[in-house]
C-alpha positions in Angstrom: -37.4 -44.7 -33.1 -38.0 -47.6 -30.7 -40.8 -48.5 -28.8 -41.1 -48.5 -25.1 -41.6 -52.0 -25.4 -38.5 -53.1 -26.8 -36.6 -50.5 -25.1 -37.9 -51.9 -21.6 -37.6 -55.3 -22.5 -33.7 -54.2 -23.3 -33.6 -52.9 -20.5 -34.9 -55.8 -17.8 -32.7 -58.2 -20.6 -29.5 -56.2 -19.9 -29.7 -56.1 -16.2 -30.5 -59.9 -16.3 -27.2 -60.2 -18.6 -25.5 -58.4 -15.7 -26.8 -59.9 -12.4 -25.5 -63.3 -14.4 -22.1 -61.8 -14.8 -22.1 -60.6 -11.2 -23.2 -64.1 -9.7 -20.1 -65.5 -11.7 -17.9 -63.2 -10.9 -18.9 -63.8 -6.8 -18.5 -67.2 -7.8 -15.2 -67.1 -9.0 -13.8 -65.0 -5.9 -15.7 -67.5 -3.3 -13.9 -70.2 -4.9 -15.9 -72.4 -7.8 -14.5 -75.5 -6.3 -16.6 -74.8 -3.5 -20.1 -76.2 -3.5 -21.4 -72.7 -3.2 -19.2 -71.2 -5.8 -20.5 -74.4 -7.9 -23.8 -73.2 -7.4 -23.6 -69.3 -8.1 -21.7 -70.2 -11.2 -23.9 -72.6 -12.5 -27.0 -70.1 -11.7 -25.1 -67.5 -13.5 -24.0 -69.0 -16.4 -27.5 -70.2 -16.6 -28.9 -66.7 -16.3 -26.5 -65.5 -19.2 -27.5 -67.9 -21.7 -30.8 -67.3 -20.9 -30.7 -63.1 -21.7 -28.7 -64.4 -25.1 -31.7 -66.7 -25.8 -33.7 -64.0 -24.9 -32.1 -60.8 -26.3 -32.2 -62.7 -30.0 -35.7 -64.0 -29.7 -37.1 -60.9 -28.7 -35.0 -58.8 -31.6 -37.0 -61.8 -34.0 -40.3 -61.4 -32.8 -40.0 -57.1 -33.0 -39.0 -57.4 -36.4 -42.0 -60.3 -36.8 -44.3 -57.5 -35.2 -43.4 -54.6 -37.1 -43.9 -56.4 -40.1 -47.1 -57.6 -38.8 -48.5 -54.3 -38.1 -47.3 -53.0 -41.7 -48.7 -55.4 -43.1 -52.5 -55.9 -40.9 -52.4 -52.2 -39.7 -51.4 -50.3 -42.8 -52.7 -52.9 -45.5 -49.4 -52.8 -47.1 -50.2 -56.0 -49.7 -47.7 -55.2 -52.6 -44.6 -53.4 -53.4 -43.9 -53.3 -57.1 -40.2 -52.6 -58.7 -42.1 -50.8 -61.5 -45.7 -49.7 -62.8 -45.8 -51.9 -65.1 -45.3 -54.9 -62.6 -48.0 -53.0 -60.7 -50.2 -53.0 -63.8 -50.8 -57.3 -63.6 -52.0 -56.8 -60.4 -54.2 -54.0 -61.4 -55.9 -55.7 -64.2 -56.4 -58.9 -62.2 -58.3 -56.0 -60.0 -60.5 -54.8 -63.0 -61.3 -57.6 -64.2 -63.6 -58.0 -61.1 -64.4 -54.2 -60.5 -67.8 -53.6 -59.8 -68.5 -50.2 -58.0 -65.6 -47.6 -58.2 -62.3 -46.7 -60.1 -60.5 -43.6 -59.0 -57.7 -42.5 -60.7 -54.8 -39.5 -60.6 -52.7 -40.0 -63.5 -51.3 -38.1 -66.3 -52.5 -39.2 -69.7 -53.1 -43.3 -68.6 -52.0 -43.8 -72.5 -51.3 -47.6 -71.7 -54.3 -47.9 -69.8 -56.2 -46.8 -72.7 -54.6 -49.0 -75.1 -55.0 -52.1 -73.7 -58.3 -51.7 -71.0 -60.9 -49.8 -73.2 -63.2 -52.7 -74.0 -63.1 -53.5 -70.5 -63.9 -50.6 -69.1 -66.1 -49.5 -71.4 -67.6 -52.6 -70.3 -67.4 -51.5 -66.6 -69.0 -48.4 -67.0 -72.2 -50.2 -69.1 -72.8 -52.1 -66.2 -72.8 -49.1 -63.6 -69.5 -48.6 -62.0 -68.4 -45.2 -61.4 -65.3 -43.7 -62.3 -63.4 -40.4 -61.9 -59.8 -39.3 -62.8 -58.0 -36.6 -62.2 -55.1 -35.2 -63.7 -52.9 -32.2 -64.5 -54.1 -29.1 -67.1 -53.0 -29.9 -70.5 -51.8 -26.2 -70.7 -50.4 -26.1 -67.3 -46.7 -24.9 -67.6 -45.7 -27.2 -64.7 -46.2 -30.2 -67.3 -43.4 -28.9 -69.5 -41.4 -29.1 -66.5 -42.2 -32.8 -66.2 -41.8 -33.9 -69.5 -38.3 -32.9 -69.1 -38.1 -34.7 -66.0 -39.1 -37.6 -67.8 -36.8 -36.9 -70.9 -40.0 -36.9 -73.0 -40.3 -34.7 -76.1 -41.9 -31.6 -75.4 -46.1 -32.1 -75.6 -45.7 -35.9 -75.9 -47.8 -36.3 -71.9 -50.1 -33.2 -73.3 -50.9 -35.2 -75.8 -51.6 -38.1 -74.1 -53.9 -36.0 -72.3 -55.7 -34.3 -74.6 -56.7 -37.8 -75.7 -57.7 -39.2 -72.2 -60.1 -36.3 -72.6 -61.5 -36.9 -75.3 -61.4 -40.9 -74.0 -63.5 -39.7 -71.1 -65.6 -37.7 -73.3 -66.9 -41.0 -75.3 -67.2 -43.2 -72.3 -69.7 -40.4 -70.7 -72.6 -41.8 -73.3 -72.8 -45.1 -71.5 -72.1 -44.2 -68.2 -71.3 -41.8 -64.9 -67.4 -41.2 -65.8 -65.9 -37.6 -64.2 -62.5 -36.0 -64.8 -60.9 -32.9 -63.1 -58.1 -31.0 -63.5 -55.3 -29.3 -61.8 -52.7 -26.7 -62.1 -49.9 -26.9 -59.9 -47.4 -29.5 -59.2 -47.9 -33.2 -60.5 -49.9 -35.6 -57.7 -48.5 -38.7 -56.9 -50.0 -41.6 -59.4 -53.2 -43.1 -57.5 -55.4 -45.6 -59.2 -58.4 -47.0 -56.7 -60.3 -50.2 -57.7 -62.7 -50.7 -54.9 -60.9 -52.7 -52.6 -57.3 -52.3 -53.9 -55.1 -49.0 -53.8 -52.3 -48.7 -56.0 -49.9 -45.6 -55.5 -46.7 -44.2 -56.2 -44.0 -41.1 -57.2 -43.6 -39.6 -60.1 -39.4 -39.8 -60.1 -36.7 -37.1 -61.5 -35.5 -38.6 -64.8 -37.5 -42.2 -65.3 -40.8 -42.9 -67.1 -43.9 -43.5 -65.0 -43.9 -46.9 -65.7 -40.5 -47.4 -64.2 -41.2 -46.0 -60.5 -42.0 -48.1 -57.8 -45.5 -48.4 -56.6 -47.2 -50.0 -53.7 -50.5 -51.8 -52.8 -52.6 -51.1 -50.0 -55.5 -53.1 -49.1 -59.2 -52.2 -47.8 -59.6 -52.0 -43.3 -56.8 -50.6 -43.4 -55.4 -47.0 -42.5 -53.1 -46.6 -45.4 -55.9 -47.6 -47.1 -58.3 -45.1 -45.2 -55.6 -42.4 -45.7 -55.1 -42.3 -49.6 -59.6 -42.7 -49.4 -59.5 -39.5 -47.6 -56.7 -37.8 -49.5 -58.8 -38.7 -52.7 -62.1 -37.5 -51.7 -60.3 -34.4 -50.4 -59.0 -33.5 -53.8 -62.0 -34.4 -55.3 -64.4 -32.1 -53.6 -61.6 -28.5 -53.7 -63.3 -26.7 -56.2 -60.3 -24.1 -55.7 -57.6 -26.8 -56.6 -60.0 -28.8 -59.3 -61.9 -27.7 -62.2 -64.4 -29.5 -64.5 -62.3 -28.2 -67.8 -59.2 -26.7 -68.8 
């Protein structure tokens, strides 16, 4: 929907566009060989031009704001064709984390694979982190493994082993995980000042959705801090086992 803005400043451009057309049009019937029909046509013709010039500079600078205020207001930084695009940007991120990872995810199995030393690393040195993701036994995540024409148990698995991935990282440091039993969250990974988050899509891999970037003083970054924390602390959605 448009903004009152633009459409009054349609508006005042249109009737501009028309009291141009009008002066020409008195100008042709008072005769433009006439030094007063010389002078309402050149006015209007001038005027015309002018709400063109206008009209296309104004659509230019709407578009220029709207992306502005995507981009300063919501802290939209990155979009990403796929998660793994995504995950260069991420570990540039982690390689300079120093206070809080967040995470909803299923299993994080390439996470895991390549990041352990790091993070392992990360949580020595005192940064908290806390992940949630979906029961291992939950019969929801049979439905999504067939969404993503995985075998059936291959993302239990992969949980079941982020489990016991957390489990081992708790002896050097304050790591949490939760879990729910309902429908599959969005992916959400949090590295203090960056916010990555995205779908999970009917029939492609995780790694092949599109995910965006949101950065800190921000609301979209404000919103997905909130929706975190919200999840986080519903001990009626959220439980410490499975």
């Amino acid at each position: 929907m448009k903004k009152i803005e633009e459409l009054n400043a349609n508006a005042v451009n249109l009737i501009t566009f028309f009291s141009g057309i009008i002066l020409v049009l008195i100008a042709i019937l008072v005769n433009i060989e006439k030094p007063i029909g010389l002078l309402l046509i050149s006015i209007g013709t001038s005027i015309i031009a002018s709400s063109i010039v206008v009209y296309l500079s104004s659509k230019y600078l709407f578009k220029q704001n709207k992306i502005k205020e995507i981009i300063e207001k919501w802290g939209l930084s990155g979009i990403y064709r796929t998660r793994a695009e995504m995950n260069l940007s991420c570990n540039d991120q982690l390689n300079v984390a120093k206070c809080n990872i967040d995470i909803i995810a299923f299993g994080l199995k390439g996470f895991r694979e390549t990041q352990t030393d790091l993070v392992l690393s990360k949580v020595k040195s005192g940064i908290n982190i806390r992940i949630i993701t979906i029961n291992p036994n939950s019969s929801l995540l049979t439905h999504r493994e067939k969404d993503e024409g995985e075998v059936v148990g291959q993302i239990k698995n992969t949980i079941l082993q982020l489990d016991k991935w957390v489990f081992d990282l708790k002896k050097y440091g304050n790591v949490k995980i939760k879990y729910y039993d309902t429908l599959p969250f969005d992916f959400y990974f949090r590295i203090d000042n960056k916010i990555y988050v995205g779908p999970y899509l009917y029939g492609q891999s995780s790694q092949q959705t599109i995910s965006y970037e949101f950065s800190i003083n921000s609301q979209g970054f404000d919103y997905y801090i909130s929706y975190f924390e919200k999840l986080w602390n519903d001990n009626n959605l959220l439980k410490d086992n499975y």
